[in-house]
C-alpha positions as CSV (number, residue, x, y, z in Angstrom):
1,X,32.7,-16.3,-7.7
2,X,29.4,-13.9,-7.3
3,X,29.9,-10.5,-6.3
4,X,28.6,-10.0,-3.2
5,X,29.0,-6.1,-3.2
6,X,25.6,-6.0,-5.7
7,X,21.9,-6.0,-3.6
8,X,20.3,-9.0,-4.5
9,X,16.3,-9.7,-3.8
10,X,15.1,-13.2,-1.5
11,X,15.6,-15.1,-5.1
12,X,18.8,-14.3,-5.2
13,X,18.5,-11.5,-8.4
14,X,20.3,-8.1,-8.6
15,X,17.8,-5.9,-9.7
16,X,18.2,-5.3,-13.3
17,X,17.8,-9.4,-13.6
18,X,14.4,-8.7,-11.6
19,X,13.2,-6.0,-13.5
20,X,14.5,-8.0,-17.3
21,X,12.1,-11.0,-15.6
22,X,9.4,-8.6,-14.9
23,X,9.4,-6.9,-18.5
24,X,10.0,-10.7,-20.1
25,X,6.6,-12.1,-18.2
26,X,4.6,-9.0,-19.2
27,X,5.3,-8.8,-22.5
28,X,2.4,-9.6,-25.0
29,X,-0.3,-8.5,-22.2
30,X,-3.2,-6.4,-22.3
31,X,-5.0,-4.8,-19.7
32,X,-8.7,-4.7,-19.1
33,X,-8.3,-1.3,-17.0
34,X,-10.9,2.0,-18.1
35,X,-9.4,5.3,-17.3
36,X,-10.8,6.2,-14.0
37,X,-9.6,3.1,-12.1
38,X,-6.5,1.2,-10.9
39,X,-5.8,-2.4,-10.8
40,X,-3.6,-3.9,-7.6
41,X,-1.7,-7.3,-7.0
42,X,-2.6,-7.7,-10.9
43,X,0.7,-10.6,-12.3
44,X,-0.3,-11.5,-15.7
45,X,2.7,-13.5,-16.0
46,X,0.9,-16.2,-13.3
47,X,-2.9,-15.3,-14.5
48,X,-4.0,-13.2,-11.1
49,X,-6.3,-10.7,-12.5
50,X,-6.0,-8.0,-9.4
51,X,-8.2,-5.8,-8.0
52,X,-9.6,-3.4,-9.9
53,X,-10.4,-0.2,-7.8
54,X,-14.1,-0.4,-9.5
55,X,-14.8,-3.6,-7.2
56,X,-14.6,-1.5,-4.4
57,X,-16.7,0.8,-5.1
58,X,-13.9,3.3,-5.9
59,X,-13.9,5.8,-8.5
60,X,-10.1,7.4,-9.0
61,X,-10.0,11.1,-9.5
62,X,-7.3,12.7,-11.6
63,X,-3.8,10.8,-10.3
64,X,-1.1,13.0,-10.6
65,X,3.0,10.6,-10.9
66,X,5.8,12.3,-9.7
67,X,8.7,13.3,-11.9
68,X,11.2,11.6,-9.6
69,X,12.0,10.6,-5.8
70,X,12.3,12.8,-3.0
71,X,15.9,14.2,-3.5
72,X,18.5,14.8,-0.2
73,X,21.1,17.3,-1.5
74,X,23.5,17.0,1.2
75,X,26.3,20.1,1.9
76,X,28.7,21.2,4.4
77,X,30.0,24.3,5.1
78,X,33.7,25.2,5.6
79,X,35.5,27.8,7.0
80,X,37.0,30.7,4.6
81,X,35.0,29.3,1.6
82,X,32.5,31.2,-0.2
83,X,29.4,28.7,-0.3
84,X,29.5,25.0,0.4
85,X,30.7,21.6,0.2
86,X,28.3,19.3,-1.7
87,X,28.3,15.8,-0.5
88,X,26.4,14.4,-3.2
89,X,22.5,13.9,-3.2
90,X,20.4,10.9,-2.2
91,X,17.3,9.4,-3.3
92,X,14.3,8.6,-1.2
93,X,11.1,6.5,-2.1
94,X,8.9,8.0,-5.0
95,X,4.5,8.3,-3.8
96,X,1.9,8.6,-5.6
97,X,-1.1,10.2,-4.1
98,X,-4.3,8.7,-5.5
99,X,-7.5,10.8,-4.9
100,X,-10.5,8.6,-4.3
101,X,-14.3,9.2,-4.4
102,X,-16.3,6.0,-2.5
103,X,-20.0,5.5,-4.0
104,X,-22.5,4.1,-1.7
105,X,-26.1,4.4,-1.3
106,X,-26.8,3.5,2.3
107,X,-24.6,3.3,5.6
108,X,-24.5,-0.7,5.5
109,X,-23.3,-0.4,2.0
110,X,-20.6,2.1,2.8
111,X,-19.4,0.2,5.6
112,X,-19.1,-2.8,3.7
113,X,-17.2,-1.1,1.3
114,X,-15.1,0.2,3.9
115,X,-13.5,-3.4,4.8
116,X,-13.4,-4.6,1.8
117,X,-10.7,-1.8,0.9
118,X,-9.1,-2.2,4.0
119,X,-8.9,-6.1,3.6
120,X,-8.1,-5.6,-0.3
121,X,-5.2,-3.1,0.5
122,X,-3.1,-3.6,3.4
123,X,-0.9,-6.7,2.3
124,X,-0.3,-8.5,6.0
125,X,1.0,-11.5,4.0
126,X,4.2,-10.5,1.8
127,X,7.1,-8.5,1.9
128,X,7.6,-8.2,-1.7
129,X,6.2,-5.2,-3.4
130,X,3.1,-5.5,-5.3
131,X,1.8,-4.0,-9.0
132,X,-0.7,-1.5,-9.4
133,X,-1.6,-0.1,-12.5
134,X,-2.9,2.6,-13.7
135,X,-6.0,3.2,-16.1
136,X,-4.4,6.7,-18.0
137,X,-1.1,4.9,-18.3
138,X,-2.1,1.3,-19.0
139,X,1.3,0.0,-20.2
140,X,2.8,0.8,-16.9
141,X,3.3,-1.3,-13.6
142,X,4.6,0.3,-10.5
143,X,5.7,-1.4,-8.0
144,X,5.5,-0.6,-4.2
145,X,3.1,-0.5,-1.5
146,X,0.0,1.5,0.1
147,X,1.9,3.3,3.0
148,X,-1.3,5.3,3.6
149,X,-4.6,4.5,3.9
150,X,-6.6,7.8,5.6
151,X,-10.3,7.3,6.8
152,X,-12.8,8.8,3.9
153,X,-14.6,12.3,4.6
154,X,-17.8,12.6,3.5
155,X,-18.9,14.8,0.5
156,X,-21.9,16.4,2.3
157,X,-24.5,15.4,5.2
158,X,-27.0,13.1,3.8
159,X,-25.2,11.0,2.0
160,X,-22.9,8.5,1.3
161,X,-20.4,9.3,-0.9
162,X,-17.0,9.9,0.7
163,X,-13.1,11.1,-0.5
164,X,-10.2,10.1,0.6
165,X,-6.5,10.3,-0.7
166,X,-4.5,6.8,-0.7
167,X,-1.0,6.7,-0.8
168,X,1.1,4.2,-2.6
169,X,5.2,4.1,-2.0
170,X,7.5,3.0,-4.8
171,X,10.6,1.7,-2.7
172,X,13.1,1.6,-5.4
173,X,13.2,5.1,-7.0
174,X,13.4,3.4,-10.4
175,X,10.2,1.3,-9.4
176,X,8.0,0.6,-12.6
177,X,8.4,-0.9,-15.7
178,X,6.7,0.2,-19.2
179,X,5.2,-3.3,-20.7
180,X,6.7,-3.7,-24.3
């Protein structure tokens, strides 16, 4: 009889079965991926290459992980005690915040651009999360989701070079796995 106290995914896997598939499929790979880029969607294990941020026109500044997720320390306080209660902590999602610089040379160009992120980005079609990887750390997928996607301010009148910050949610905490 299964245990039905354990989260299992739409396939029916707890998560440490997802994550031994995920590390089993990648193993053996290499990456195509220079420093100052990311690749999203990429699944070597079924030969979809991804998008590499370069295609867009995107040139990725200086990423910075967090250590871990958003921690919740929860407490109580309680009558004729000095200090409080703890009530245990939670976790939240971990985010990566992903600087961006946009190169284009004319306005039809950066427009272009423009949809093509937006199109290449917001995933309309799947609930699962996706890979991205990045190019300073090119042993490691992460897997989540852009949650953010803030319009691009440009650099300075004239031209058409623009920054933005993208945001990228890992749902689970414990999100990524290191390619062996």
């Amino acid at each position: 009889m299964a245990d039905n106290t354990v989260p299992r995914n739409a396939q029916g896997q707890t998560y440490e079965e997802w994550l031994s598939q995920k590390v089993d499929n990648s193993r053996g790979s290499s990456y195509d991926i220079k420093l100052d880029e990311f690749v999203y969607g990429m699944d070597v294990a079924r030969g979809i290459r991804g998008i590499h941020s370069s295609d867009l026109g995107l040139i990725v500044n200086h990423v910075t992980k967090p250590l871990a997720p958003a921690i919740t320390d929860s407490t109580q306080s309680a009558v004729s005690k000095y200090g409080v209660i703890s009530q245990g902590v939670s976790y939240g999602a971990r985010t990566i915040s992903i600087p961006v610089t946009l190169m284009a040379k004319s306005n039809e160009e950066y427009q272009k651009r423009i949809h093509q992120i937006a199109a290449a980005l917001i995933s309309t079609d799947s609930n699962d999360d996706v890979s991205i990887v990045f190019g300073d750390e090119p042993d490691v997928q992460y897997y989540g989701s852009f949650t953010s996607l803030p319009d691009f301010q440009f650099i300075s009148n004239g031209t058409y070079e623009a920054t933005s910050t993208l945001t990228f949610t890992l749902h689970d905490p414990r999100g990524f796995i290191t390619v062996q």
